[in-house]
N, C-alpha and C positions, 0 to 999 in steps of 0.2 A: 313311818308312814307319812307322805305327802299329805299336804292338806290346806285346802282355800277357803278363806271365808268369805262369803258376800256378803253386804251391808246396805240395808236400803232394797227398796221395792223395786226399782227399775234393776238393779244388778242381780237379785234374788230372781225375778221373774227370769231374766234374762237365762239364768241358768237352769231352766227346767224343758226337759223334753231334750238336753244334750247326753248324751252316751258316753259321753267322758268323766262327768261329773254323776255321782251318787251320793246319795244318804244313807246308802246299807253298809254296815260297818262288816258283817257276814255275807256277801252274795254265795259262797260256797260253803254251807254248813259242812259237809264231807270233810273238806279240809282242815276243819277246827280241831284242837286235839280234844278227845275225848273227853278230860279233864274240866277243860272248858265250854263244852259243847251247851250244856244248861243255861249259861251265859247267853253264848251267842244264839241261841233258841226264843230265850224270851226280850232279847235285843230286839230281833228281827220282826216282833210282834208289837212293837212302841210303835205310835204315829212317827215319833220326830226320826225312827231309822227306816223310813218308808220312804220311796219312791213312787208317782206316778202310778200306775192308777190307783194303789193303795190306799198313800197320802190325804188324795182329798178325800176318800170313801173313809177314813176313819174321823178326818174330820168333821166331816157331816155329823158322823154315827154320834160325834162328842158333841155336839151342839145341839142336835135333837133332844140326847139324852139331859144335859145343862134343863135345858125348857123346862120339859116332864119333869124334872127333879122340881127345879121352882116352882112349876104349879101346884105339883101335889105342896109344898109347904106352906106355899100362899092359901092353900086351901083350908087346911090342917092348923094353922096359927093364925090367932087375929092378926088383922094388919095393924091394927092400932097400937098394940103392944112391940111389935118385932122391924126394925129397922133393917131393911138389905146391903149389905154390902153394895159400895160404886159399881167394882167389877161386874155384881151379878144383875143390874139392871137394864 
């Protein structure tokens, strides 16, 4: 299987909204052998093997949910005692 990688914001952006380039490893479940199909089923349900308009709509959904999560345990745990990870602030 061919395959390109972009590197970088300007090259990354660059490539969305073109029809020649995908992030779906499955576009034709049908095709897949049965054997494999489970595979290519819950592949095609990942954000990272998403395309347009998927893509950003699961992003959001993961970002929204991140918050809510935090809040409820900033709620639930003193602060005093419990130190956050970098990532998660």
């Amino acid at each position: 299987m061919p395959a390109w990688i972009a590197t970088g914001h300007a090259a990354v952006r660059s490539t969305t909204g073109n029809p020649g380039l995908s992030s779906a490893r499955y576009p034709a479940l049908a095709a897949v052998s049965e054997e494999l199909r489970p595979l290519a089923v819950a592949l095609t349900r990942q954000m990272l093997y998403n395309d347009t308009p998927n893509h950003p709509r699961l992003r959001g959904l993961r970002t929204r949910t991140s918050e809510a999560v935090d809040e409820i345990i900033a709620q639930a745990a003193p602060t005093s005692s419990r130190t956050w990870p970098a990532h998660r602030r």
